[in-house]
RODO-2510 file (C-alpha; in nm, 4 decimals, decimal comma):
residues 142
     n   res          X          Y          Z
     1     x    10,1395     0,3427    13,4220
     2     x     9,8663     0,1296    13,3372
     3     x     9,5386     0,0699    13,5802
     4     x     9,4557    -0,1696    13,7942
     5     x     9,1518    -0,3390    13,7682
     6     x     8,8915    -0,2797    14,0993
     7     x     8,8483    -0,5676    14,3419
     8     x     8,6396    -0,6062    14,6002
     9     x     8,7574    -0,6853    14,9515
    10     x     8,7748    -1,0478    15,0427
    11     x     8,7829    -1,0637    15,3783
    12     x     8,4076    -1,1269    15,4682
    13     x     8,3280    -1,4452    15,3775
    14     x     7,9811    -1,3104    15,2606
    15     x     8,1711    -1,0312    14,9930
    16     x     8,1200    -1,1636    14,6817
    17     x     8,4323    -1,2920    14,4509
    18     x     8,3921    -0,9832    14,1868
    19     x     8,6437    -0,8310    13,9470
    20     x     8,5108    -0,5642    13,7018
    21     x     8,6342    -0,4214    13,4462
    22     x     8,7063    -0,0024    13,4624
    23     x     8,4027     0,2226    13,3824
    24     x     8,4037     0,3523    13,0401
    25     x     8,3161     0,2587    12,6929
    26     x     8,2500    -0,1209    12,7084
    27     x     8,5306    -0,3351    12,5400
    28     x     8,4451    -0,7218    12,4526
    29     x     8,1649    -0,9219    12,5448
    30     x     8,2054    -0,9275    12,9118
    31     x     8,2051    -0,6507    13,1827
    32     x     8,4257    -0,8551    13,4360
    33     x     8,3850    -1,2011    13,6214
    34     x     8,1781    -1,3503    13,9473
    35     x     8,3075    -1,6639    14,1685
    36     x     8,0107    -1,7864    14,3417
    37     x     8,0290    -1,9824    14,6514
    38     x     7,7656    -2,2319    14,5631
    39     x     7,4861    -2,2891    14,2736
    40     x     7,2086    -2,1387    14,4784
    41     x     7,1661    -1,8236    14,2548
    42     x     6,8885    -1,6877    14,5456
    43     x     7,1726    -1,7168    14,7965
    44     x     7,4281    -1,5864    14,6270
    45     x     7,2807    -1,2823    14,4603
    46     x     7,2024    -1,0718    14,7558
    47     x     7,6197    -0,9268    14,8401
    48     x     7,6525    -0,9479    14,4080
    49     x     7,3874    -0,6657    14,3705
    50     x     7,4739    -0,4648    14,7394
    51     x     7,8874    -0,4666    14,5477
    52     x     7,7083    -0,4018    14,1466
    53     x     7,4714    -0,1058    14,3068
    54     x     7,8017     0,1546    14,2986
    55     x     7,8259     0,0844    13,9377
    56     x     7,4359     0,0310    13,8384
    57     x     7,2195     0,2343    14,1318
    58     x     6,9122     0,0418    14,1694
    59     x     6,9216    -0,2980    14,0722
    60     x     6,6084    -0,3706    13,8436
    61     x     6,6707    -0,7551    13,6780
    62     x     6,9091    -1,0233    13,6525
    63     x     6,9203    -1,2677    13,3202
    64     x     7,0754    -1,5955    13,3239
    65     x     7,1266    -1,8930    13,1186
    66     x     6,8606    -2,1895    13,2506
    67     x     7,0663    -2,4432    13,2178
    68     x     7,3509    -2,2681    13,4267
    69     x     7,1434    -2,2604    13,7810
    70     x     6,8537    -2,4594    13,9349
    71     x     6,5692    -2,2712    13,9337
    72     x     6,5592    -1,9728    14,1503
    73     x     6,2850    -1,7501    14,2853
    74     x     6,1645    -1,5549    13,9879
    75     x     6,1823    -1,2207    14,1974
    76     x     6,4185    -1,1566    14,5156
    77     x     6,3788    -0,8550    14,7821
    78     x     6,6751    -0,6776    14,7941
    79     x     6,6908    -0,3598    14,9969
    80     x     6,3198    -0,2701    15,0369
    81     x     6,3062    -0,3264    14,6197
    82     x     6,2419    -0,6698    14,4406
    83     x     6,4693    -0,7646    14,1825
    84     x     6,3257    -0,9476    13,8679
    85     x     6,5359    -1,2813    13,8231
    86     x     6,4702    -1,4504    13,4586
    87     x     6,6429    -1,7783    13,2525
    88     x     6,6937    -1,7539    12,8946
    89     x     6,7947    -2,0229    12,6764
    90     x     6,9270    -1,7860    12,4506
    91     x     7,1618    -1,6667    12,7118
    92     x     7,5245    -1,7465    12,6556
    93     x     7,5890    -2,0430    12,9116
    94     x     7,8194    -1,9168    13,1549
    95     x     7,6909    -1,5677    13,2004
    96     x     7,4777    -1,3148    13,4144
    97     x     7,3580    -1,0206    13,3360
    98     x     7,2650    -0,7339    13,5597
    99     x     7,0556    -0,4656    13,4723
   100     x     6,9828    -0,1365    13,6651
   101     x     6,6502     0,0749    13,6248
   102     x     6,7726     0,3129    13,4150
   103     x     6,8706     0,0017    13,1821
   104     x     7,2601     0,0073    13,2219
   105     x     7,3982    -0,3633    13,2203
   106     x     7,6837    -0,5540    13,2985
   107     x     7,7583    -0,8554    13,1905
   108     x     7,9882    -1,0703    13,3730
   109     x     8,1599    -1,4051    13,3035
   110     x     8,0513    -1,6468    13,6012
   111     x     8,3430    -1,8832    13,7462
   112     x     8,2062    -2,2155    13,8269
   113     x     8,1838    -2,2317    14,2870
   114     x     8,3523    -2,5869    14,2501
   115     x     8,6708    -2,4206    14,0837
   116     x     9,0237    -2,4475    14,1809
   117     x     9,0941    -2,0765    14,4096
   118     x     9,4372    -1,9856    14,1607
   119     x     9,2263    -2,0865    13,8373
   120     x     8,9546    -1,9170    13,9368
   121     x     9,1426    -1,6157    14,0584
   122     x     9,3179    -1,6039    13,7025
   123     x     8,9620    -1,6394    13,5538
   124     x     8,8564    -1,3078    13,7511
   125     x     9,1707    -1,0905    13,6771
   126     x     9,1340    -1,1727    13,3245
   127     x     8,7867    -1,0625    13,2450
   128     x     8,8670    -0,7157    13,4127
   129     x     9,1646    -0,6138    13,1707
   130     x     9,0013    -0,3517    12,9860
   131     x     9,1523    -0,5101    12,6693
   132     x     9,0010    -0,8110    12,7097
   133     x     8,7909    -0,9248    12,4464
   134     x     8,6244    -1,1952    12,6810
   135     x     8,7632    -1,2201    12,9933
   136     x     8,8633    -1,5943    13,1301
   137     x     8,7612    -1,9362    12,9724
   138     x     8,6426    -2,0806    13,2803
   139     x     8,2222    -2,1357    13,2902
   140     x     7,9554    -2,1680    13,5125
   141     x     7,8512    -2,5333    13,3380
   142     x     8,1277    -2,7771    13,3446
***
């Protein structure tokens, strides 16, 4: 019987919109997907890293794509730590990357806040099939 991808409980409003893919050897170019609730990366990032801590531990940078976010804060407190937040151009558009101090990532496909709740929920359950070569098709930048 095959696995079921890991979700993350919905029911607070402030849980964050996460599906990963299983641990284990990393299969396409995405680690599973993120459905912010707005563009305000600052905002947002905070109940992303408390849910990506279980997978990561200590949560020591996030990379993003510049043109995919106003700019945020370049570092954010996060549990007594501060959490190094830095844009790349070279970043493919419609990702984030989070990276833990002992310099395990995850990258995950980000689903656009503004996106309709049964797209975006196919978007999420896509990019954590372990098969999955990339997850959903649904980006940050419209």
């Amino acid at each position: 019987m095959p696995s079921v991808p890991s979700t993350t409980p919905s029911t607070p409003s402030t849980a964050p919109r996460l599906r990963l893919k299983p641990a284990g050897p990393a299969t396409g170019n995405a680690d599973g997907a993120w459905w912010p609730r707005t563009r305000d990366l600052s905002a947002e990032l905070p109940a992303l890293l408390a849910a990506m801590t279980a997978r990561l531990g200590r949560i020591d940078r996030v990379t993003y794509h510049l043109a995919d976010w106003p700019v945020p804060a370049r570092r954010l407190t996060v549990d007594d730590g501060a959490v190094r937040l830095e844009g790349f151009r070279s970043q493919q558009g419609g990702t984030l990357t989070v990276v833990g101090w002992d310099r395990h990532r995850l990258t995950l496909l980000v689903v656009a806040p503004d996106t309709d709740s049964d797209v975006a929920q196919h978007a999420l359950t896509a990019a954590a099939v372990p098969e999955s070569a990339t997850g959903g098709d649904v980006p940050l930048r419209a």
